[in-house]
Backbone as CSV, one residue per row, in Angstrom:
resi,resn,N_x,N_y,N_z,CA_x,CA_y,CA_z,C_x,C_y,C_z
1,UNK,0.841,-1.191,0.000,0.000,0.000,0.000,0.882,1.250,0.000
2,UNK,0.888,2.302,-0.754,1.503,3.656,-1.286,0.542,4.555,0.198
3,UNK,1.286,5.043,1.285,0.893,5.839,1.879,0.768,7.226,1.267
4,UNK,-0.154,8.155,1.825,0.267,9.831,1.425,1.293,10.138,1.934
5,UNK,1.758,11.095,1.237,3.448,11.803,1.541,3.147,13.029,2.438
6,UNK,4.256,13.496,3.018,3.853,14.649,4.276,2.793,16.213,3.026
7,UNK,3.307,16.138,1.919,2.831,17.086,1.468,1.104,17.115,0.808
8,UNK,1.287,15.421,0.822,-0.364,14.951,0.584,-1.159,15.428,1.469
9,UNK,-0.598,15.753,2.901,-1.322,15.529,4.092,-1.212,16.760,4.080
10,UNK,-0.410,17.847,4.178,-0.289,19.357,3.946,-1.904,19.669,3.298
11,UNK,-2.199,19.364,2.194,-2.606,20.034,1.196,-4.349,19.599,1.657
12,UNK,-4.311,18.014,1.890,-5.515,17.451,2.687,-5.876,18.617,3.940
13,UNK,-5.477,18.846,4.768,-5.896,19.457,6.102,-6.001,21.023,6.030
14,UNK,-5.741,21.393,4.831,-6.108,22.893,4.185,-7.645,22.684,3.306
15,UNK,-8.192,21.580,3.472,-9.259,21.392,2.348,-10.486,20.583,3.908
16,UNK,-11.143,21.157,3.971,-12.425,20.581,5.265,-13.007,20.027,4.610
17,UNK,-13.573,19.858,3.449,-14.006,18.722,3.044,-13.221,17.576,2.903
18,UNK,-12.046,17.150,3.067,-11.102,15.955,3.618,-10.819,15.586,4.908
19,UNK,-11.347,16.154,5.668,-11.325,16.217,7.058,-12.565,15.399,7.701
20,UNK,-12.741,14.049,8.273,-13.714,13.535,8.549,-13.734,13.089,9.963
21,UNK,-12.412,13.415,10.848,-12.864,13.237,11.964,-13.384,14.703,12.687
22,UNK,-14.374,14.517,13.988,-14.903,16.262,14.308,-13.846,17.295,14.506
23,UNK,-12.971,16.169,15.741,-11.839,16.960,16.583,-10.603,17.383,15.270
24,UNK,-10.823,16.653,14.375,-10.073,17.659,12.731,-10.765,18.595,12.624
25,UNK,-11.715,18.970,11.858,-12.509,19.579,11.427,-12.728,20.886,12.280
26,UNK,-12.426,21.067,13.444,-12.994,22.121,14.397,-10.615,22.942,14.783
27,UNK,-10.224,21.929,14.240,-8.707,22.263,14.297,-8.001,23.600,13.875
28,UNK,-7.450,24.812,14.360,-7.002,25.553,12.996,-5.490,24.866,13.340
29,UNK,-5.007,25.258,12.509,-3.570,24.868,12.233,-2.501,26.137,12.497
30,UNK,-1.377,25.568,12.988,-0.369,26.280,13.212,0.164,26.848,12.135
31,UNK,0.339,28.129,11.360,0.801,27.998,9.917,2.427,28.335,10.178
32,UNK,3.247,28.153,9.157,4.456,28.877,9.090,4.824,29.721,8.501
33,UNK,5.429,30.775,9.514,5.061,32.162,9.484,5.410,33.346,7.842
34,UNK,6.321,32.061,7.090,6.977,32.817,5.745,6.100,32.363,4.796
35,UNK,5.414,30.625,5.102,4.616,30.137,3.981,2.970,30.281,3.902
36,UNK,2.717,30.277,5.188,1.392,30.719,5.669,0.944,29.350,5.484
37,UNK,1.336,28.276,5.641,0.757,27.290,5.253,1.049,26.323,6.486
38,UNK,0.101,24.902,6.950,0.705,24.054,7.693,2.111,23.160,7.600
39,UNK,3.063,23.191,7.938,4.406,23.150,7.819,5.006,21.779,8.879
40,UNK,4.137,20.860,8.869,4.834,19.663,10.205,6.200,19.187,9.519
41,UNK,6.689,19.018,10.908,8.151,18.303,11.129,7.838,16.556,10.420
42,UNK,9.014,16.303,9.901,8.336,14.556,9.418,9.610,13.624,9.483
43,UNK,8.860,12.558,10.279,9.961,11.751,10.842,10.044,10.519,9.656
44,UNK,10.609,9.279,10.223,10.732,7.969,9.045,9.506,7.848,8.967
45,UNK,8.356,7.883,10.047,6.916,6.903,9.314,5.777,8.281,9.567
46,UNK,6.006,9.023,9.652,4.984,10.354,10.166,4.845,11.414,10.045
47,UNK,4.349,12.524,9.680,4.239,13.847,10.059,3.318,14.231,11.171
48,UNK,3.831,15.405,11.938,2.925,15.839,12.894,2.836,17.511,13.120
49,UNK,1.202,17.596,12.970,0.582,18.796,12.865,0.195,19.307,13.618
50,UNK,0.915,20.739,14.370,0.415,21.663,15.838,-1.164,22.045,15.529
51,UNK,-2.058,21.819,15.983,-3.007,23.070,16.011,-3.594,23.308,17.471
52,UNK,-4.986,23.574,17.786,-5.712,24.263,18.556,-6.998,23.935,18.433
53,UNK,-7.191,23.144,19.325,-9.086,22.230,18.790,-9.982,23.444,20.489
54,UNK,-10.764,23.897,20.178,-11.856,24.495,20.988,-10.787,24.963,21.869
55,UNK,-9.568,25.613,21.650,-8.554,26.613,22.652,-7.701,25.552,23.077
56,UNK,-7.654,24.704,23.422,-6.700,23.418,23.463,-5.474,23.280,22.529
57,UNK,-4.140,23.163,22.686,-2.999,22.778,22.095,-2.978,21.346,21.743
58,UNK,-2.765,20.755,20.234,-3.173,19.284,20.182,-2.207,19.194,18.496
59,UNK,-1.945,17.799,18.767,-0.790,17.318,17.780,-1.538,16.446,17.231
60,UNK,-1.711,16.508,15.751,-1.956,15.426,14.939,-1.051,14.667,14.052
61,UNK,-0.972,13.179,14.537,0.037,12.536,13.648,-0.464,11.502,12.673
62,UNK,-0.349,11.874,11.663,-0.631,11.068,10.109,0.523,10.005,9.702
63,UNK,0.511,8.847,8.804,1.348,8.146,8.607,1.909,7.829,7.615
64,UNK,2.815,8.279,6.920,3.456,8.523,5.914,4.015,6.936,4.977
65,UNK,4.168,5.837,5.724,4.891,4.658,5.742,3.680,3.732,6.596
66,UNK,4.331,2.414,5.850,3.502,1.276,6.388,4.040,1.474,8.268
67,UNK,3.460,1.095,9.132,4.259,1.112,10.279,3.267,-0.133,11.007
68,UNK,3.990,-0.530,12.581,3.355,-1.297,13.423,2.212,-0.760,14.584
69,UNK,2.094,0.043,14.186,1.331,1.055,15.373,-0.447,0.874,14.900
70,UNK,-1.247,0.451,15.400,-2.699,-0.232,15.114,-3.491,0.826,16.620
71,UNK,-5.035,0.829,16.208,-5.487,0.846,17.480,-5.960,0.232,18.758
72,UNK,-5.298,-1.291,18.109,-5.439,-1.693,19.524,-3.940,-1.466,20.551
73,UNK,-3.262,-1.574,19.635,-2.217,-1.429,20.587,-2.148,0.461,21.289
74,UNK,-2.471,1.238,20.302,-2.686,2.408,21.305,-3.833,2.534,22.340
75,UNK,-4.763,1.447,22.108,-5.670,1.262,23.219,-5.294,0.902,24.580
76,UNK,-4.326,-0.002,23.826,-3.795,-0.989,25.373,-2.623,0.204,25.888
77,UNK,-2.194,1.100,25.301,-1.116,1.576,25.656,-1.804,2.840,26.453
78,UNK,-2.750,3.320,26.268,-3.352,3.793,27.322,-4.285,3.769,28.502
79,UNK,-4.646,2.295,28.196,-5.191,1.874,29.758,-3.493,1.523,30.618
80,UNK,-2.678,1.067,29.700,-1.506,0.909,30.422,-0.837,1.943,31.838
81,UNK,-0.540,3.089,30.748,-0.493,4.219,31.226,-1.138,4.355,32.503
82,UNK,-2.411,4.573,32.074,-3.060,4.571,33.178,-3.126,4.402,34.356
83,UNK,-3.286,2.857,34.147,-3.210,1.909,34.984,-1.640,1.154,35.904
84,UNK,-0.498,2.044,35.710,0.847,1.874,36.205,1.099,3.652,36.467
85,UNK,0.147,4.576,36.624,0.506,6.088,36.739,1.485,6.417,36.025
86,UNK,1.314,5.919,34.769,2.826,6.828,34.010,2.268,8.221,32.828
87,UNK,1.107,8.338,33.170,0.436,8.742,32.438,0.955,10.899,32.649
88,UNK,1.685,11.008,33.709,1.996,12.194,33.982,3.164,12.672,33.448
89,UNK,3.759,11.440,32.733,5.423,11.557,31.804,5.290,11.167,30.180
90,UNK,3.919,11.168,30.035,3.792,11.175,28.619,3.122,12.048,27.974
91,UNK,3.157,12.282,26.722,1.787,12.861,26.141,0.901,11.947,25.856
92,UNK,-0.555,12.120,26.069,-1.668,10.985,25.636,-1.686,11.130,24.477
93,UNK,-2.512,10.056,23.444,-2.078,9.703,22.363,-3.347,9.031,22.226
94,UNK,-4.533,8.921,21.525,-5.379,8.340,20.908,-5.391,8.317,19.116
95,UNK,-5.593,6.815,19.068,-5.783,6.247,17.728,-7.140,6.610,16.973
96,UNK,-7.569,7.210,16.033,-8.576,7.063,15.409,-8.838,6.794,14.064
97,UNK,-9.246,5.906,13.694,-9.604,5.467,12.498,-10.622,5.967,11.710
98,UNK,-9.889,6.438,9.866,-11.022,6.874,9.193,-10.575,8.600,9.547
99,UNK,-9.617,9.178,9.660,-9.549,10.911,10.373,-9.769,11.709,9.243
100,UNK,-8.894,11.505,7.911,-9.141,12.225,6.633,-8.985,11.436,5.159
101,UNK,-9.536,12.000,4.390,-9.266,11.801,3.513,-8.415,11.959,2.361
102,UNK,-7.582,10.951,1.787,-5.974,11.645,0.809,-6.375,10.720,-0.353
103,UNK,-6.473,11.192,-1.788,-6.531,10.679,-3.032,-7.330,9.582,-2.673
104,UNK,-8.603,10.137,-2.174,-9.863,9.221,-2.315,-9.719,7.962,-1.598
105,UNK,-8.971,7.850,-0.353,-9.386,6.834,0.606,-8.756,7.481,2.246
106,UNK,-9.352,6.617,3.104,-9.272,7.032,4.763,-8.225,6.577,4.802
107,UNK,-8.048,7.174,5.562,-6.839,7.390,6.654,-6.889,7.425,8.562
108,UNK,-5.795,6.933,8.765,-6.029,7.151,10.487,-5.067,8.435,10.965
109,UNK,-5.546,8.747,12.033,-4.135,9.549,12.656,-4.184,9.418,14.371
110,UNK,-3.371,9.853,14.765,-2.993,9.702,15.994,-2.978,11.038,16.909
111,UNK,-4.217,11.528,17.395,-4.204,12.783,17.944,-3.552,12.803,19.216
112,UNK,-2.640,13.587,19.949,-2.034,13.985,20.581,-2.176,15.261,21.583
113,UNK,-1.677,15.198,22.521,-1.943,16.121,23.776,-0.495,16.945,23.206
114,UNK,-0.721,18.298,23.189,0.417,18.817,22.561,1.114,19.931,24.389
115,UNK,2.530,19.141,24.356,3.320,19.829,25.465,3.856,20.930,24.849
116,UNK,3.972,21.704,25.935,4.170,23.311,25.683,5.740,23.266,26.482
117,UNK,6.955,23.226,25.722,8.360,22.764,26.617,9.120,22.911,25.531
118,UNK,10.308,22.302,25.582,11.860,22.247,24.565,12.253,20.599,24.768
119,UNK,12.311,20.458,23.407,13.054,19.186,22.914,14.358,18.715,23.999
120,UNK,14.523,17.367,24.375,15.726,17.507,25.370,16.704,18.052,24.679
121,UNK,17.306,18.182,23.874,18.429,19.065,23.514,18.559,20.034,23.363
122,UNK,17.343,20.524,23.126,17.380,22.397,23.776,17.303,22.565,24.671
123,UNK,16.791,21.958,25.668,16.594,21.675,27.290,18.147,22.049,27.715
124,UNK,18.665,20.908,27.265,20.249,20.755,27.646,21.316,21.942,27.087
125,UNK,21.044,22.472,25.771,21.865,23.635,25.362,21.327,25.327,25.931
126,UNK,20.250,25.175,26.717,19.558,26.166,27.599,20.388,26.345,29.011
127,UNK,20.746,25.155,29.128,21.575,24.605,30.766,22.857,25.182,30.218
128,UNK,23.533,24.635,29.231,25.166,24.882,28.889,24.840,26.416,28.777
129,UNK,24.488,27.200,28.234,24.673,28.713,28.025,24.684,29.086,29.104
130,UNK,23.033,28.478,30.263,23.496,28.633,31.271,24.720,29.272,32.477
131,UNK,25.116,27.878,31.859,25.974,27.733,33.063,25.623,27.192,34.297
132,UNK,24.765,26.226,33.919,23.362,25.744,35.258,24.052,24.155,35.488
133,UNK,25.002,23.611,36.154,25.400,22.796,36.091,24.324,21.830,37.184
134,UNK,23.897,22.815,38.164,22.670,22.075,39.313,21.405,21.543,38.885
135,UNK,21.028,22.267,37.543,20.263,22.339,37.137,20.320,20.723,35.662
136,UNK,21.789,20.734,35.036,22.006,19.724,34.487,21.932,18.003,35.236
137,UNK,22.715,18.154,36.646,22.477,17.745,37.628,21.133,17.267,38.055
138,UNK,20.182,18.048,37.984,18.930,17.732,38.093,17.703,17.087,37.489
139,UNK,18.607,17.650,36.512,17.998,16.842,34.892,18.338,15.239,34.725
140,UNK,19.453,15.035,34.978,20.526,13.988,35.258,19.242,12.786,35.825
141,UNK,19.096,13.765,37.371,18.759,12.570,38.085,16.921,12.220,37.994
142,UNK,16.528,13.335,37.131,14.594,13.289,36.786,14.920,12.427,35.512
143,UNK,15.875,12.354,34.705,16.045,11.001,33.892,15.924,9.444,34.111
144,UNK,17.306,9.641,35.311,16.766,8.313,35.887,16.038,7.737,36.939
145,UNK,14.996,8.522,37.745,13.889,8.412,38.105,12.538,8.206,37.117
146,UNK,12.888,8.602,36.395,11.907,7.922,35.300,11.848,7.470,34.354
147,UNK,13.863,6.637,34.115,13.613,5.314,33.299,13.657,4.177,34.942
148,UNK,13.481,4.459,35.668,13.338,3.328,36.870,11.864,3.388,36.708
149,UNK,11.201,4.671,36.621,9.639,4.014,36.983,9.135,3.070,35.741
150,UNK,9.115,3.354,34.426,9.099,2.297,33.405,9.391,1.291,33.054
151,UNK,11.294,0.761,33.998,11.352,-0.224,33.806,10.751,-1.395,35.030
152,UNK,10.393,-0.872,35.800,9.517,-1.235,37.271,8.171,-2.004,36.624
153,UNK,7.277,-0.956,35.920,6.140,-1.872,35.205,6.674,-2.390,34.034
154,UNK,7.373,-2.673,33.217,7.926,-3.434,31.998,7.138,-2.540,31.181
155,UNK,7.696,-1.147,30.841,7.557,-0.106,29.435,8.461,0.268,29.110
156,UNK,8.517,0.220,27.866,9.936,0.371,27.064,9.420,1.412,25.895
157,UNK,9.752,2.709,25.480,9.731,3.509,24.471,10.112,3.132,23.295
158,UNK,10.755,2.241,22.873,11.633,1.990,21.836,12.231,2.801,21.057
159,UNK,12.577,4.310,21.356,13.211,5.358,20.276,13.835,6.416,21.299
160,UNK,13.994,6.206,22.231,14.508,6.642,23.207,15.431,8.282,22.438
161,UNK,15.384,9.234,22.222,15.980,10.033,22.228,15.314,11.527,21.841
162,UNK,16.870,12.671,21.589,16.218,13.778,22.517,15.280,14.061,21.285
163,UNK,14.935,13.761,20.336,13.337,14.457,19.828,12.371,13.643,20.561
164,UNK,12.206,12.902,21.101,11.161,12.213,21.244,10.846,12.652,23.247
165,UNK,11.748,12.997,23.808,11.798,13.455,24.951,11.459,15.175,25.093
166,UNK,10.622,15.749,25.694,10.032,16.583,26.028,10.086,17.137,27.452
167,UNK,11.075,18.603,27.451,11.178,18.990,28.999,10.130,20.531,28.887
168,UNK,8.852,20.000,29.621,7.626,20.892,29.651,7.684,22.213,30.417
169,UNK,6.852,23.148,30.546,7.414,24.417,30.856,7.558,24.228,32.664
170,UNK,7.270,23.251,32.827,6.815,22.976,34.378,8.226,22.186,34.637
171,UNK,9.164,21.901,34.155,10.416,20.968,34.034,10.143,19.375,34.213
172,UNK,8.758,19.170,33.927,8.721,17.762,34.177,9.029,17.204,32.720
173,UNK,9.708,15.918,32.977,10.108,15.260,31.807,8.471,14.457,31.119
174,UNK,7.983,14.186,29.342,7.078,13.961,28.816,7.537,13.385,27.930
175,UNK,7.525,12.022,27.912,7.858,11.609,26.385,6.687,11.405,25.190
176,UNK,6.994,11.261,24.079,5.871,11.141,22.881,6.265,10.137,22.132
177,UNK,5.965,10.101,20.923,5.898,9.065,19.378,6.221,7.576,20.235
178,UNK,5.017,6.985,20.534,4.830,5.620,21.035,4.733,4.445,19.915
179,UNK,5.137,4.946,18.709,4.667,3.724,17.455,5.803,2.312,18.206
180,UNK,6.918,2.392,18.526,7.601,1.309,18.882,7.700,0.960,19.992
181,UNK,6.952,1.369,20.992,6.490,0.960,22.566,6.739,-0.509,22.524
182,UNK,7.421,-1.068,23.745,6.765,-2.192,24.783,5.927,-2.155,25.725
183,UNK,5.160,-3.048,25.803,4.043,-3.531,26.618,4.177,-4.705,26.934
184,UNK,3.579,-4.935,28.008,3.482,-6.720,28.759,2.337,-7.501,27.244
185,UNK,1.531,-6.841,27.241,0.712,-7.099,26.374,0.669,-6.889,25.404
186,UNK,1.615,-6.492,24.252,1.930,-6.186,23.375,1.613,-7.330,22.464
187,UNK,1.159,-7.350,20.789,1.083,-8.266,20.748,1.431,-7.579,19.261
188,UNK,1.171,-8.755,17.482,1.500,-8.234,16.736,2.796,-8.279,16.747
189,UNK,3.337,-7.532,15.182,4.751,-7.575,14.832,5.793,-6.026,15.335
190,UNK,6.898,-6.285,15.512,7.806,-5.475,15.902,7.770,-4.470,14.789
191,UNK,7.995,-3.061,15.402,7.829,-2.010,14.746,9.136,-2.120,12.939
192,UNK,9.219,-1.347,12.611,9.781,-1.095,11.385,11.194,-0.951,11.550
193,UNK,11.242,0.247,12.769,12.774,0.612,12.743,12.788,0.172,14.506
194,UNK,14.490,0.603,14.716,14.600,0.235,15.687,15.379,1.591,16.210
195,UNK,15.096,2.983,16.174,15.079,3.929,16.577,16.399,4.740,16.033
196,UNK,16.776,5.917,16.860,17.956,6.567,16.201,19.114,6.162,16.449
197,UNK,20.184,6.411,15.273,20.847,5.410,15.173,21.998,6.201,16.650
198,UNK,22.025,7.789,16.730,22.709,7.866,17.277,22.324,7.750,19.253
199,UNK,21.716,6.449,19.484,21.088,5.974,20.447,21.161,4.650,20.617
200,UNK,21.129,4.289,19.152,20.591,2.820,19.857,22.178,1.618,18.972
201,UNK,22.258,0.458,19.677,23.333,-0.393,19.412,22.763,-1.195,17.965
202,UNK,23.653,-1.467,16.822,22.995,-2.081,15.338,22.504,-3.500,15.970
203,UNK,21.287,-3.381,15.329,20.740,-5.219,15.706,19.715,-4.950,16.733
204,UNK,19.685,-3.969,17.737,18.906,-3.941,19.146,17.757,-4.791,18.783
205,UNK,17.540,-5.954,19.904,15.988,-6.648,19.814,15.455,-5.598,20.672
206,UNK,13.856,-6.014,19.861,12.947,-5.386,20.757,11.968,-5.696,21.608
207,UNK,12.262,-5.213,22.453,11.507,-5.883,23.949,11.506,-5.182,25.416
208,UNK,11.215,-5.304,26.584,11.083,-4.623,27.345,12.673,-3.787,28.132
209,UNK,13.832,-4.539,27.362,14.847,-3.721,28.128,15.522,-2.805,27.210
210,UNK,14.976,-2.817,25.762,15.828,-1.968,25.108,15.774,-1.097,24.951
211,UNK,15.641,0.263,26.031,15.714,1.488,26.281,16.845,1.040,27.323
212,UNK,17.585,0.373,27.927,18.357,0.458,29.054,19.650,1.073,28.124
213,UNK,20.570,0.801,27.022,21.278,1.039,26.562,21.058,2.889,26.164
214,UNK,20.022,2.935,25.173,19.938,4.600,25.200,19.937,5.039,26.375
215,UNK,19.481,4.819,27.305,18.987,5.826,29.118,20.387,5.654,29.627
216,UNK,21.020,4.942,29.315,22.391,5.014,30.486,23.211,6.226,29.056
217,UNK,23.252,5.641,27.892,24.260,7.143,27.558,23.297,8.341,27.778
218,UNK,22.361,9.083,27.821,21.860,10.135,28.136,22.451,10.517,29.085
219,UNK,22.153,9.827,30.535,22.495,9.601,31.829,23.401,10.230,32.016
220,UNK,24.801,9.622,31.578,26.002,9.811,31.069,26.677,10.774,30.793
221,UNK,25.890,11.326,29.885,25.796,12.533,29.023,25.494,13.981,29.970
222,UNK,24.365,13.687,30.388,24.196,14.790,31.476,24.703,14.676,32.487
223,UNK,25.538,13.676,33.385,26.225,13.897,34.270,27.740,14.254,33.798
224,UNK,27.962,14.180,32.663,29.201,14.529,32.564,29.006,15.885,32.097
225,UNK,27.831,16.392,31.500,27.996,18.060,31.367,27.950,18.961,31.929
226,UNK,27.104,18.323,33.069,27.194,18.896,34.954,28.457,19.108,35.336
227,UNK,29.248,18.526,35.050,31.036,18.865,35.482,31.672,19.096,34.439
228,UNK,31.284,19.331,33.308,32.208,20.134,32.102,31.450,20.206,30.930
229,UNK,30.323,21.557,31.455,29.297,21.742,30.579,30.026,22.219,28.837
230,UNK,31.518,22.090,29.050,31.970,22.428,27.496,32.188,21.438,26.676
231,UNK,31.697,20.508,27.669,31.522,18.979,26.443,30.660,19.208,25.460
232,UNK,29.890,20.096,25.678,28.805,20.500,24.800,28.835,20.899,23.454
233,UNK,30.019,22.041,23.712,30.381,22.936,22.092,31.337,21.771,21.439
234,UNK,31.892,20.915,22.121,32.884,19.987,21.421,31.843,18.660,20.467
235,UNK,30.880,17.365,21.659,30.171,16.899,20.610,29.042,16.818,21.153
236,UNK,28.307,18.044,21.338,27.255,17.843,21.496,25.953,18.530,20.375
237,UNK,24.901,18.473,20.068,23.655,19.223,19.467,23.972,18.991,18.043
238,UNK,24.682,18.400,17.740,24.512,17.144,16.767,23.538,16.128,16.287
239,UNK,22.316,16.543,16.608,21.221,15.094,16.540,21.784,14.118,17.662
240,UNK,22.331,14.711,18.707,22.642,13.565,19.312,22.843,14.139,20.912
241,UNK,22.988,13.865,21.754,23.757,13.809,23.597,25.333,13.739,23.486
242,UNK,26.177,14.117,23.154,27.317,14.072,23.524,27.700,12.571,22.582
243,UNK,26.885,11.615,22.588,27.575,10.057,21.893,26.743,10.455,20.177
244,UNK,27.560,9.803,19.613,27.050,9.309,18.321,27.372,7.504,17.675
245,UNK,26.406,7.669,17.231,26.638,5.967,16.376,28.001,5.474,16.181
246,UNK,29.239,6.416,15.845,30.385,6.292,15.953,31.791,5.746,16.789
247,UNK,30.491,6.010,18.074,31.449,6.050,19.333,30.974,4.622,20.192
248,UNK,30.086,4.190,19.620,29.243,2.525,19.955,30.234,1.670,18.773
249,UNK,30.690,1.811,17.846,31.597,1.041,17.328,33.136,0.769,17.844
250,UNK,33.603,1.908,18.394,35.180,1.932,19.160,34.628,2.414,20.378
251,UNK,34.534,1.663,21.398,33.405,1.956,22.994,35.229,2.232,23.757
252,UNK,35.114,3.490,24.530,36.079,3.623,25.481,36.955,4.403,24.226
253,UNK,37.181,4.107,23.351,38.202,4.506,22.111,37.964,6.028,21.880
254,UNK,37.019,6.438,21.982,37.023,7.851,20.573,36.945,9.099,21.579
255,UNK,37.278,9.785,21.231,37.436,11.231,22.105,36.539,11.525,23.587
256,UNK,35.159,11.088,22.534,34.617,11.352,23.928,33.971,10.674,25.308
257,UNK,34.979,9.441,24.926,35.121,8.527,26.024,36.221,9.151,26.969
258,UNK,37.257,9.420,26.453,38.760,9.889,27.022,38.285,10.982,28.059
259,UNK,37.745,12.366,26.907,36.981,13.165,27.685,36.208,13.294,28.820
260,UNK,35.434,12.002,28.709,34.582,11.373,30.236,35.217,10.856,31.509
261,UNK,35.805,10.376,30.592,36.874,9.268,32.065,37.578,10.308,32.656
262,UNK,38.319,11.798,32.020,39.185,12.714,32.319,38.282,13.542,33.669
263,UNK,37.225,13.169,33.755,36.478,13.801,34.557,36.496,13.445,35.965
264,UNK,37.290,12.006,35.953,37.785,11.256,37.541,36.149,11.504,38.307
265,UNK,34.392,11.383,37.923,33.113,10.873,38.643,33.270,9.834,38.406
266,UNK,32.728,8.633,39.718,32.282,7.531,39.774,31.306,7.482,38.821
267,UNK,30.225,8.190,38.564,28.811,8.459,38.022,29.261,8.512,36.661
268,UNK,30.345,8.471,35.928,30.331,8.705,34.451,31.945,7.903,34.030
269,UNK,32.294,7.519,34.806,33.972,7.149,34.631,33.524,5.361,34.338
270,UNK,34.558,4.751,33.441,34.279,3.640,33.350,35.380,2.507,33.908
């Protein structure tokens, strides 16, 4: 099946007669400010569209690519939520089927609770200008307080990184794009991809521990910028935390291993 392309979906959500779910239909859209037009960011399987349903901030995500993401599994993924209180570190996320219409057939999308915050890596290059090392520090440790509470009920993000992580205006951490989630109950085939590359190890299975590898370099990452927030201008805001895909092939080897260890913390020294 030939999905619509992000610009199919552009051109769809400027036209209300393609619009067949309500909470679409009642949407205006965020435009961009040179094109005047809706302008979403678009990942490997998605685009996603800011608007404003009845004064409400709300994200709509359309699907560009075949993917593993169904509504039952976003069903189950929010009684999950729910039902393990993790529901205060995510954005909610409902599946609906049938939302618009693109070259004469339905479509689903994935409406979204839209957080009002900075991507973790602006989060983190907000701290370095800073000069907020207590504050990196702090960040540090609301990371791993809440990859402990996830891995406690067996939830796993599967894309673990800083676009997908959200530090809200309130500093609580929010993550989003659940298409490659674990669940106890998960059922169906493993998602498409197996997240960014500069995160995750080549091959990663997927299953309930494979966010442990991304969460410890983050971890990592921010405790070592807490004590030499100039790791930053060297490799950091790169699409990446301080590591890249590069540095998982020669582990301990490449600069900014040396760099870490030079830091003599228990908390980041290997």
């Amino acid at each position: 099946m030939t999905y619509p392309s992000a610009s199919d979906y552009v051109a769809a959500v400027q036209n209300k007669n393609a619009l067949i779910d309500p909470e679409l239909r009642r949407a205006t859209f965020v435009l961009d400010p040179i094109w005047h037009i809706p302008r979403p960011p678009t990942g490997n399987s998605a685009v996603v569209f800011q608007a404003t349903v009845d004064g409400e901030p709300r994200g709509f995500r359309f699907f560009i690519r075949e993917d593993a993401a169904t509504r039952e599994r976003y069903n189950n993924l929010h009684a999950f939520l729910d039902q393990h209180r993790l529901a205060d570190c995510t954005a909610t996320a409902t599946w609906v089927d049938g939302a618009i219409t693109v070259r004469g057939l339905s479509w689903p999308m994935v409406t979204m609770q839209w957080v009002e915050g900075r991507t973790l890596d602006a989060y983190v290059d907000y701290l370095v200008e800073a000069h907020d090392s207590r504050g990196l520090r702090t960040l540090a440790d609301s990371w791993r307080a809440l990859l402990g509470r996830m891995q406690h009920v067996g939830f796993a993000h599967g894309d673990l990184q800083h676009g997908n992580v959200l530090v809200a205006t309130d500093c609580t951490l929010r993550l989003v794009d659940f298409d490659g989630c674990w669940l106890p109950v998960t059922t169906g085939p493993p998602p498409n991809e197996t997240g960014h590359p500069n995160y995750q190890l080549p091959g990663r299975p997927w299953g309930p521990w494979m966010d442990t590898f991304p969460a410890l370099l983050v971890y990592t990452a921010l405790r070592g910028l807490a004590i030499r927030p100039e790791l930053w201008r060297d490799y950091g805001a790169r699409e990446n935390i301080l590591f890249t895909k590069d540095d998982f092939t020669r582990p301990f080897e490449t600069p900014v291993w040396t760099d870490l260890q030079r830091l003599g913390d228990q908390s980041v020294s290997y």
